[in-house]
C-alpha positions in Angstrom: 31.5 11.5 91.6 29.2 8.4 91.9 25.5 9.2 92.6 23.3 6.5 94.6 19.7 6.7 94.8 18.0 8.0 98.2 14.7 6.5 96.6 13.7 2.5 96.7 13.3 3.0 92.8 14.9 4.4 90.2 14.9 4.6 86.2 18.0 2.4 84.9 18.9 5.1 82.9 19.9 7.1 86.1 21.1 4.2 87.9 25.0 3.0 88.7 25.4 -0.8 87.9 28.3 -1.3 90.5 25.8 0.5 93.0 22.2 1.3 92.4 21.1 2.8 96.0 22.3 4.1 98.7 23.0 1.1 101.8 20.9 1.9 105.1 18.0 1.1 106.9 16.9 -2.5 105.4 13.6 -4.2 105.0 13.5 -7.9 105.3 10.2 -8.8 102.8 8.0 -11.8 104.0 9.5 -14.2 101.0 11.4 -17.1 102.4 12.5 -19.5 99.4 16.0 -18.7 99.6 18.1 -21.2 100.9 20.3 -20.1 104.2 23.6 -21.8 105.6 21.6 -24.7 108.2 19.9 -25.7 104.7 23.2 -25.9 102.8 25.3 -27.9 105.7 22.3 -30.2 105.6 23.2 -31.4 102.0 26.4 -33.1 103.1 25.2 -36.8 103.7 25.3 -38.4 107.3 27.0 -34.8 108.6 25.8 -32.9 112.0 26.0 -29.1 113.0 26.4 -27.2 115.8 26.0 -23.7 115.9 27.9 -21.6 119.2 26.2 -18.3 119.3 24.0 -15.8 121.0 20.3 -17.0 121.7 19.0 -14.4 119.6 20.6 -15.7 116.5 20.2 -19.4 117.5 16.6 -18.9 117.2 16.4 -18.3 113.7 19.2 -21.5 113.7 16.7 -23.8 115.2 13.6 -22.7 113.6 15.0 -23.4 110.0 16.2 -26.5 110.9 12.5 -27.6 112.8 10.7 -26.5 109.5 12.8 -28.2 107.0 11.8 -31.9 109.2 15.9 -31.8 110.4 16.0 -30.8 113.8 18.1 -33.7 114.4 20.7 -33.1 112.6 21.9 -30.2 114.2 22.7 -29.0 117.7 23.9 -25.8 119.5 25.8 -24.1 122.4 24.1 -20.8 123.6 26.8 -17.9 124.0 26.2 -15.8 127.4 28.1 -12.4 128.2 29.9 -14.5 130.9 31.7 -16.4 128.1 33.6 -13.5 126.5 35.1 -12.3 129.4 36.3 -14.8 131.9 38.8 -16.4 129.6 37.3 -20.2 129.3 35.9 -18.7 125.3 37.7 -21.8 123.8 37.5 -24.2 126.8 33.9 -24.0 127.0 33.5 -24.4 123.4 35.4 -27.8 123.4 33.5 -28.9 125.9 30.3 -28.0 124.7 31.3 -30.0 121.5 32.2 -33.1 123.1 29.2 -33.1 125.8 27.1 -33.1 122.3 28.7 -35.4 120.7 28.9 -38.3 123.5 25.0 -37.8 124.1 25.2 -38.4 120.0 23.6 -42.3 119.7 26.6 -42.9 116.5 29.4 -40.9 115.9 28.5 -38.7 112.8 31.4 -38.7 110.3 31.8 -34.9 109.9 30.7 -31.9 112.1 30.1 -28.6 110.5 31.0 -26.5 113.6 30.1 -22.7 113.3 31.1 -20.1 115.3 29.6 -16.3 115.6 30.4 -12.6 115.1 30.9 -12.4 119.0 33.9 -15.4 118.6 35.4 -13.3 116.3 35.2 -10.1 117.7 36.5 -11.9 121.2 39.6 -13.3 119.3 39.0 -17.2 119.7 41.5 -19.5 118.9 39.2 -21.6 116.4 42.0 -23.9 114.9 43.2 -24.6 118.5 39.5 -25.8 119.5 39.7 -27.7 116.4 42.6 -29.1 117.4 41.7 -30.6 120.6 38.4 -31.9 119.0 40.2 -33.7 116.2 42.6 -35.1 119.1 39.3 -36.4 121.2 37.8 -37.5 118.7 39.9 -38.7 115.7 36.7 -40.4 113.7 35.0 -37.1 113.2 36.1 -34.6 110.5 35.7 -30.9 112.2 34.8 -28.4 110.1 34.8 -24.8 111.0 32.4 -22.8 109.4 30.7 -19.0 110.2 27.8 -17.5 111.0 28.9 -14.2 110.7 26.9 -12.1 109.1 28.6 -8.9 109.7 31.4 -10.0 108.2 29.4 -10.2 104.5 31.5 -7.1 102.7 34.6 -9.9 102.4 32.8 -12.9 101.5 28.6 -13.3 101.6 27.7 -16.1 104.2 26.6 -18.7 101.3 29.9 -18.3 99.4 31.7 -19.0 102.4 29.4 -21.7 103.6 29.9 -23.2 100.0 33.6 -23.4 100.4 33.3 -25.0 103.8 31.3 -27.5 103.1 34.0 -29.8 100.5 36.2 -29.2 103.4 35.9 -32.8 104.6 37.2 -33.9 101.4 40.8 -35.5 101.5 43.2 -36.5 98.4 42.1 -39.3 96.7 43.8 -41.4 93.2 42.4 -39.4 90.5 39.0 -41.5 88.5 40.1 -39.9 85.3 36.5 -40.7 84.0 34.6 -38.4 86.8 33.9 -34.6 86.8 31.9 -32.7 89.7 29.5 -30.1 89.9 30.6 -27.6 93.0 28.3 -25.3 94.6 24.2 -26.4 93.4 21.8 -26.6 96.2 19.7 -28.5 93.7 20.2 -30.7 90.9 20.6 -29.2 87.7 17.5 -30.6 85.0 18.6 -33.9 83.2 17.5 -32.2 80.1 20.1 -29.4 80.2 23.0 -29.6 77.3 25.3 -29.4 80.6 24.1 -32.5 81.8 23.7 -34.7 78.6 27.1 -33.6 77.5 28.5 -35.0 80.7 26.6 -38.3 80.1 27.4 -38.3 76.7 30.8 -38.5 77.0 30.6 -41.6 79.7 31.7 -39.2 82.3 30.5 -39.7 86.2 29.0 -36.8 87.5 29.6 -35.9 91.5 27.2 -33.3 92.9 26.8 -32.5 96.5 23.1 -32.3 95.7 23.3 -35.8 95.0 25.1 -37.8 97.1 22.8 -39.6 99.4 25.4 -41.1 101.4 29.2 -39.5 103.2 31.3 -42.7 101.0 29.7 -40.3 97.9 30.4 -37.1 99.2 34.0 -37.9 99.6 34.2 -39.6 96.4 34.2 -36.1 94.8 37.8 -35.4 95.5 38.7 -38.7 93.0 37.3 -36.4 90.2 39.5 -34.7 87.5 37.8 -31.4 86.8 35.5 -29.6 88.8 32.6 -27.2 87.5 30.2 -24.3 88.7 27.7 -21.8 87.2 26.8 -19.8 90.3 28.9 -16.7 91.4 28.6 -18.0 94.9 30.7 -21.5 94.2 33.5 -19.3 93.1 35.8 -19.3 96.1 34.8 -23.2 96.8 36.7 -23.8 93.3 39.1 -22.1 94.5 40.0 -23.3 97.5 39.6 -27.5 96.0 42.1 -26.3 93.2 44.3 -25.5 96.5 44.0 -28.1 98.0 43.3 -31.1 96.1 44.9 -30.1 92.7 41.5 -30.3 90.9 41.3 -28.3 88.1 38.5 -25.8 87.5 35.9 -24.4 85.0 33.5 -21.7 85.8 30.5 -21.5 83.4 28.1 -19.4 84.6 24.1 -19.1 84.0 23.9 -17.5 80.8 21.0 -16.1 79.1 22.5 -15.2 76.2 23.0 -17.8 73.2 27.1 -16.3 72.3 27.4 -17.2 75.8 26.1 -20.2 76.2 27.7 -21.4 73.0 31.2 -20.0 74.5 30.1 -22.0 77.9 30.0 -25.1 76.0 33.1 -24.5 74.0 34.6 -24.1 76.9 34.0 -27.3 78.2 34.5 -29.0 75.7 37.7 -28.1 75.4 38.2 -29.0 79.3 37.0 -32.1 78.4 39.3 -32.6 75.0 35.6 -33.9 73.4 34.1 -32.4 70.0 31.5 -29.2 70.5 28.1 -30.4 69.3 26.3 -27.9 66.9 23.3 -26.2 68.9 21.8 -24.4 66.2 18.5 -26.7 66.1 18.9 -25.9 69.9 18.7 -22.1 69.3 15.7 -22.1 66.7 13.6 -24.5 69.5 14.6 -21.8 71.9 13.7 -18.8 69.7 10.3 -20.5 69.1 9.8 -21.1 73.2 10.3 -17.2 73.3 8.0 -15.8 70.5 4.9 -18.6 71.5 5.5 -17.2 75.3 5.9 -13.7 74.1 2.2 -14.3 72.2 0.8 -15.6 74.8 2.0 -13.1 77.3 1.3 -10.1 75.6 2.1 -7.1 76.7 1.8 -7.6 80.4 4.1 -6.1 82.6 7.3 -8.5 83.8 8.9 -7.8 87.1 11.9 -9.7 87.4 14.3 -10.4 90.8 17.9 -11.3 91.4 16.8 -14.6 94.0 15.4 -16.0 90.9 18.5 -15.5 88.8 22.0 -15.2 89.0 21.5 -12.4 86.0 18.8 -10.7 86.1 19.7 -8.1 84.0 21.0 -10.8 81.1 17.2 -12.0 81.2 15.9 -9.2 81.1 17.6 -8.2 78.1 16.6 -11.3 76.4 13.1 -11.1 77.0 13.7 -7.6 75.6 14.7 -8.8 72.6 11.9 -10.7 72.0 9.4 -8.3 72.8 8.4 -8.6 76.3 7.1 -6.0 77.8 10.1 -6.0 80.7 9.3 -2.8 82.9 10.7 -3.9 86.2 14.1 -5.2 88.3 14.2 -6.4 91.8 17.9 -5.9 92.1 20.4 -3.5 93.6 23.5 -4.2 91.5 24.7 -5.2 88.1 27.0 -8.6 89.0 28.2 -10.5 86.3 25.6 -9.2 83.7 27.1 -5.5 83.8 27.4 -5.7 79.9 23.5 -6.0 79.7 22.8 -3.4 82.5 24.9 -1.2 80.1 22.1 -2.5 77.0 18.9 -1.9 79.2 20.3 1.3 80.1 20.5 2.5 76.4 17.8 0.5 75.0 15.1 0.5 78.3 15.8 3.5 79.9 12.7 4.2 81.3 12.4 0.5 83.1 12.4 0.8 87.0 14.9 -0.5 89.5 13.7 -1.5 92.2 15.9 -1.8 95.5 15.4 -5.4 97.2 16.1 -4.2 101.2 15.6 -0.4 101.1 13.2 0.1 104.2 10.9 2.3 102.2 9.7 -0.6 100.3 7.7 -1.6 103.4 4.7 -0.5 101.6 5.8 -1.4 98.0 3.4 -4.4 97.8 0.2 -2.0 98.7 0.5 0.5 95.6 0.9 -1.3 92.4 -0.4 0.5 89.7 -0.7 -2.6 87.4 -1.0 -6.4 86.8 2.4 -7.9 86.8 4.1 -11.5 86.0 7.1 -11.7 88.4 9.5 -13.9 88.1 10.8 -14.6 91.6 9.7 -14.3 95.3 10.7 -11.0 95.8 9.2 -9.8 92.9 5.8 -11.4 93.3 5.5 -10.3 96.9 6.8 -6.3 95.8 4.1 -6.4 92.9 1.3 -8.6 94.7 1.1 -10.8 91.7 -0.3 -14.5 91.9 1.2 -14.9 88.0 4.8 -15.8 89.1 7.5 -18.2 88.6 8.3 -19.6 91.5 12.3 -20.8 91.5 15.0 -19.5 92.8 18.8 -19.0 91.8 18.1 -20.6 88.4 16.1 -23.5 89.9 18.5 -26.2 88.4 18.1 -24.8 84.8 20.8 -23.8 82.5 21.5 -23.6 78.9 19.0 -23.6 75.7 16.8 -26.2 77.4 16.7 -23.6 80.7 15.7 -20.8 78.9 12.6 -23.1 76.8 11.7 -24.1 80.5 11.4 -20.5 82.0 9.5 -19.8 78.7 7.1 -22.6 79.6 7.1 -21.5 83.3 6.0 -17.9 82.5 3.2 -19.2 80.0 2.3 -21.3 83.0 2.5 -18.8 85.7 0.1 -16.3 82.9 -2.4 -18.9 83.0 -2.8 -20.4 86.4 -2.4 -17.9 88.6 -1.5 -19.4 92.3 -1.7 -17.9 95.8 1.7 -16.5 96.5 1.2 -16.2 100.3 1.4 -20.0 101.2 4.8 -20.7 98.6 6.2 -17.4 100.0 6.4 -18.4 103.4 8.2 -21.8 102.8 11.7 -21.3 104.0 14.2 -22.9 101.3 12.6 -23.0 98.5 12.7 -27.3 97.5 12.8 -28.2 101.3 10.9 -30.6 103.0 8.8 -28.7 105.4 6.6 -29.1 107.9 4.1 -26.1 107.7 3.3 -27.3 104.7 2.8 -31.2 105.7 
């Protein structure tokens, strides 16, 4: 019978990878970096939302949108009690929409439209007010998208949010010498193998994060393969294999050179191009590690899962070379279950840490020693001012992403910086205006 832990913290030696703790009460920390869904629809050039729900949860809508300098960019229809009862639920909706849009100065290509738990519990008829709105306005691509949070056992609100947003993108004549990169609320560092190989080869490279106008954004569907390295772009490959016919490679983050070596085999035989020979890649990243880990010392390293897609998989690197690794912000092993399995044999005394349990109100109060985190969540749980400050991977991947987290953590050991200022900016690489 599966045990959970009742605890915020446990030894990974007693812990379940599939399930660390037990889900209850949660605890929201004071650490904003991570991007939400009005910062992803934001990346698609020239595009406009509108959020339908409660006031309550428009709030929050508005608020991120007013800090990231983008309040125009997005309206909203307030949901009242009235409107789930006295049967005008997809009426009112349509005309909402429309009274936005014709008070609109230009007619925005695409609207991300979202609807709310309530729609959903109330039964709406979302591809009927679609419907009409494409009818009324045939120059706008309508979107639906969710802001259904309680909906997140089936698909989290990013992953879903990813998938929506390439659904403006229509079949196009294949550019047989263009590739994309799906799902990256950032661009991924130049300097990465990922990114030279692409170049290399004479390939065009498509990336959401990229396009700085609509004409680019729906260039992507001309492309001919398309790639990811996040878990939560998964179901956006998916659904563009569907419907465009593009073909699809998922490489994730690794931190593990057999992995990223396989990653890059991989593509290279997407690609039908000759694997180049990393190995003076691999001593230059050995060499990042050991001058970090000399540096370092033996200080404590608190690691979270918003600054990587595998925390675990880093942890066991650093492990390897002889960092002192004693803590994990992280509630489940994901992808990196083989080197949950590694710690747990090799490190079973280092301390999981749950990332919501309520009891870690206080966790921030009582450390009992210096720490370098590396992420938000952990440098707020520790109260360290030595932290690296990314989050999901910040962009880096491969060899050359693994020398730049080395750098970052010799960095972060060296110049400490006060967290509570960088903590509070919401979407972490935004514009924003509490920081103007």
């Amino acid at each position: 019978m599966r045990q959970y832990q009742k605890s915020p913290v446990c030894r990974i030696a007693d812990a379940n990878a599939e399930s660390a703790f037990i889900s209850g009460l949660e605890y929201n920390p004071p650490v904003r970096g991570m991007w939400n869904i009005v910062h992803m629809g934001m990346l698609v050039p020239e595009a406009h939302q509108i959020y339908a729900c409660a006031q309550g949860c428009l709030r929050g809508v508005i608020l991120t949108a007013a800090e990231a300098n983008q309040l125009d960019r997005l309206s909203w229809i307030s949901l009242t009690e009235e409107d789930m009862f006295n049967g005008t639920l997809e009426s009112s909706l349509v005309e909402g929409v429309s009274e936005i849009i014709e008070k609109i100065e230009a007619h925005p290509p695409m609207i991300l439209l979202f609807l709310s738990c309530m729609h959903l519990f109330a039964g709406c008829d979302f591809d009927g007010v679609l419907a009409d709105l494409s009818a009324r306005y045939p120059d706008i691509t309508f979107v639906d998208c969710y802001m259904t949070p309680t909906m997140r056992t089936t698909i989290t609100p990013v992953a879903q949010t990813c998938r929506q947003l390439y659904r403006g993108l229509r079949p196009r004549s294949q550019n047989p010498n263009a590739v994309n990169l799906i799902g990256c609320d950032r661009p991924t560092d130049e300097s990465s193998e990922l990114i030279r190989m692409l170049r290399n080869a004479g390939l065009e490279l498509h990336d959401l994060s990229l396009c700085k106008s609509y004409e680019e954004y729906l260039q992507m569907a001309e492309s001919k393969l398309n790639i990811a390295y996040l878990p939560t772009a998964c179901a956006a490959l998916d659904a563009l294999e569907e419907t465009l016919g593009i073909p699809q490679i998922y490489l994730p983050v690794r931190f593990d050179f057999d992995g990223i070596r396989e990653n890059y085999q991989k593509l290279c035989d997407a690609l039908q191009i000759s694997c180049p020979d990393f190995a003076d890649l691999e001593v230059q990243t050995s060499a990042a590690l050991c001058s970090a880990q000399q540096e370092i010392g033996d200080l404590a390293i608190a690691i979270d899962y918003t600054a990587v897609s595998r925390p675990f998989e880093l942890a066991k690197l650093l492990c390897e070379y002889g960092f002192n690794v004693r803590y994990i912000v992280a509630d489940a092993a994901g992808e990196d279950a083989d080197a949950f399995a590694w710690l747990k044999k090799n490190r079973p005394e280092l301390l999981l840490y749950s990332p919501t349990n309520v009891n870690m109100l206080h966790q921030h109060e009582q450390v009992s020693e210096p720490v370098l985190a590396i992420g938000q969540k952990a440098a707020y749980y520790f109260a360290t001012d030595r932290f690296v400050n990314f989050v999901v991977n910040g962009g880096y991947y491969g060899f050359a992403g693994i020398r730049a987290i080395a750098a970052l953590m010799q960095d972060a050991f060296r110049n400490p910086k006060d967290r509570r200022p960088l903590l509070r900016h919401k979407g972490f690489g935004c514009d924003s205006c509490l920081l103007a």
